[in-house]
C-alpha positions in Angstrom: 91.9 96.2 108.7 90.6 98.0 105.2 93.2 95.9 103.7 92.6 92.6 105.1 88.6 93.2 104.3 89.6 93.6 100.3 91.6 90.3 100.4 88.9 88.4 101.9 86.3 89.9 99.5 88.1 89.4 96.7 88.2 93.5 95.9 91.6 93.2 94.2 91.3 94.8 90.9 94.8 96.2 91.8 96.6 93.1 91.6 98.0 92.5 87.9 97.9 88.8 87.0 100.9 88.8 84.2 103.4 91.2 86.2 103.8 94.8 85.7 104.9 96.3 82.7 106.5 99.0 84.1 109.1 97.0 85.6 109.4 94.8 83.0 110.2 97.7 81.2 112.5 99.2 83.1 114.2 96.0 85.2 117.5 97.7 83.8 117.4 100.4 86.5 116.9 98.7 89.4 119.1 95.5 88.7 121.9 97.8 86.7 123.2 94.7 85.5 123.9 92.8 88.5 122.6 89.0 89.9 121.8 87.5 93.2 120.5 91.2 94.5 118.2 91.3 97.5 114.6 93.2 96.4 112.5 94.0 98.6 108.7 94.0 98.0 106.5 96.2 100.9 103.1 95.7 100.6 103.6 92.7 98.0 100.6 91.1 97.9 100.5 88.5 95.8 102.4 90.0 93.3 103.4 87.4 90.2 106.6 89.5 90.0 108.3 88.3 92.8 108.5 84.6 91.4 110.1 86.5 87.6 112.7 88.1 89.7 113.4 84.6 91.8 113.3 82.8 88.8 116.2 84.9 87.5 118.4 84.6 90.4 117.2 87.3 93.0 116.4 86.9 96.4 113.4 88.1 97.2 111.6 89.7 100.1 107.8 90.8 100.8 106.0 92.1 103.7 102.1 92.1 103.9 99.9 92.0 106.3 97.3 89.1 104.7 98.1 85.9 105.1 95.5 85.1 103.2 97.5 87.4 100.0 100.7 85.8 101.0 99.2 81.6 100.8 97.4 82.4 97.4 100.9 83.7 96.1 102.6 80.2 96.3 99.7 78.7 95.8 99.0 80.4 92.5 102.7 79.6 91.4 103.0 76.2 92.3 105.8 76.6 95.1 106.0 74.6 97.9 107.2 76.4 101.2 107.5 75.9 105.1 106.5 78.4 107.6 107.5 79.9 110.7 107.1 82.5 113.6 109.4 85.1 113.4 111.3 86.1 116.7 111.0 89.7 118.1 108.1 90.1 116.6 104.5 89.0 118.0 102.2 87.0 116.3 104.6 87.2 113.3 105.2 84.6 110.4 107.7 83.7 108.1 106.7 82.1 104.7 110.0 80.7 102.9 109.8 78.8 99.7 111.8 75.7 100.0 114.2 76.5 97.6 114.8 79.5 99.7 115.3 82.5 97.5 111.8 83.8 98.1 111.0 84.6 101.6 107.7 86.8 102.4 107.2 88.0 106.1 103.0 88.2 107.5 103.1 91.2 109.7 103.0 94.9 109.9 106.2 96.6 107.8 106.7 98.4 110.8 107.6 95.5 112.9 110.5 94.9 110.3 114.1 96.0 111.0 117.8 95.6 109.2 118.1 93.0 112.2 115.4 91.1 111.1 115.1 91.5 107.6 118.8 92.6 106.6 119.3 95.0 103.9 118.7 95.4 100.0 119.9 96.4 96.7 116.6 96.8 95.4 113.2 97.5 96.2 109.9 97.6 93.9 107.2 99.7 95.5 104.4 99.6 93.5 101.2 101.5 95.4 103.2 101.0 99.2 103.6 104.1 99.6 100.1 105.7 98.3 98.8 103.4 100.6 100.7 104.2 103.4 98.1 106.6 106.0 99.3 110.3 105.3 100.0 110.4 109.1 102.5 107.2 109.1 104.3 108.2 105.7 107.1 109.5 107.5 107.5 106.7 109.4 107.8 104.8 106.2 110.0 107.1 104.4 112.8 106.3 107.4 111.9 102.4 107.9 112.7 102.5 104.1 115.9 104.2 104.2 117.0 102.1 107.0 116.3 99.3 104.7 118.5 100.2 101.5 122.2 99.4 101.2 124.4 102.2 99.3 124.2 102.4 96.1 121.0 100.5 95.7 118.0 101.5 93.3 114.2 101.7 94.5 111.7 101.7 91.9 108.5 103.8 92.9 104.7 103.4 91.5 102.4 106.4 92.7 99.4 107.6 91.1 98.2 110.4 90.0 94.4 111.9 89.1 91.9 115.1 89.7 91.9 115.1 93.5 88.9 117.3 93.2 87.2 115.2 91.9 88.3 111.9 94.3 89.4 112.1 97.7 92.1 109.7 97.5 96.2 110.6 98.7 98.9 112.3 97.4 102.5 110.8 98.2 106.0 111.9 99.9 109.2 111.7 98.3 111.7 110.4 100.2 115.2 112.4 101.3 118.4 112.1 100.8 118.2 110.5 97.5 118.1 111.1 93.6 114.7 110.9 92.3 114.0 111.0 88.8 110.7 110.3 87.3 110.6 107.7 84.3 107.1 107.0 82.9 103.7 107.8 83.5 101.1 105.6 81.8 97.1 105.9 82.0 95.6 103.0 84.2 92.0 104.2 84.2 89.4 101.4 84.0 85.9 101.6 84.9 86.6 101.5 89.2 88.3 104.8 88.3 85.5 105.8 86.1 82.5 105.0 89.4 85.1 106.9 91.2 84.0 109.9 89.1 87.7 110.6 87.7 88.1 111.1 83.4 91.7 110.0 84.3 94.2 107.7 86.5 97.7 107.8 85.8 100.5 105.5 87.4 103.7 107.3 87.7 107.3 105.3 87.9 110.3 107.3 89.6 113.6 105.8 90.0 115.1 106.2 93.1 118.9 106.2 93.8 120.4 105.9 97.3 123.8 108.1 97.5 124.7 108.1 101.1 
């Protein structure tokens, strides 16, 4: 509900209008010189990145619970697409553009399975997880790893800042994986400034699925 409320007043300072440079930056790692992968976005918004990954060759998925996020997305890029319930699953909709590689799923990411959704070589989680209630992280951390074919690389944006000073979340690294942390860059602006932090860091870990 908290995240359908920012959508529909337009409190999305989080969204990044030219992609994110951290995955530009880094795109090596998670495609590791391979096309036609499967990436998964959770949580994806809007996000402009999904159409640069389509546009070179990728399939993409994304899972949000706006519909609203999910029609200003195609709308914003120009893409035409059909739409459709999504069996098993209540209430449920698929958005697919028509050229088919971009297909983007209105629901809850717990209503999606490797039945539903299939499996993927990639996934870009940028602020999923930190959003994720501390309660249903675990629940996440599995649905995840049910999701990830071997072999496959997941690229991880969490935050970090002086909890004492904001009662925001700290994040859970997920098991049975190699986690190695790549960048942290400062993303404070003046939100984080009302908030009452002096800083706001994004941190990028690579994760690698072995078994």
């Amino acid at each position: 509900e908290e995240w359908l409320r920012k959508w529909s007043a337009g409190a999305t300072a989080f969204h990044k209008e030219h992609g994110h440079p951290l995955l530009q930056k880094h795109l090596d790692l998670l495609v590791d010189g391979r096309n036609g992968l499967r990436i998964f976005f959770p949580l994806c918004g809007k996000a402009v990145d999904m159409k640069w990954l389509a546009d070179m060759g990728h399939t993409v998925v994304g899972v949000d619970v706006s519909e609203q996020a999910l029609k200003e997305f195609f709308a914003d890029q120009g893409l035409l697409y059909c739409e459709e319930p999504v069996p098993g699953i209540s209430g449920a909709k698929k958005l697919q553009s028509t050229s088919g590689n971009i297909c983007l799923y209105c629901c809850s990411i717990y209503d999606l399975s490797s039945a539903i959704v299939g499996k993927f070589d990639g996934v870009w989680d940028r602020g999923a997880l930190v959003a994720v209630n501390p309660c249903d992280r675990q629940r996440y951390v599995t649905l995840m790893s049910s999701l990830m074919e071997k072999n496959s690389s997941y690229l991880l944006i969490t935050v970090s800042y002086d909890p004492t000073k904001y009662n925001g979340e700290n994040f859970a690294l997920l098991v049975q994986c190699e986690i190695k942390c790549l960048q942290k860059i400062s993303d404070f602006s003046d939100r984080h400034k009302q908030w009452g932090l002096d800083y706001f860091l994004e941190v990028m870990y690579l994760i690698k699925f072995v078994a």
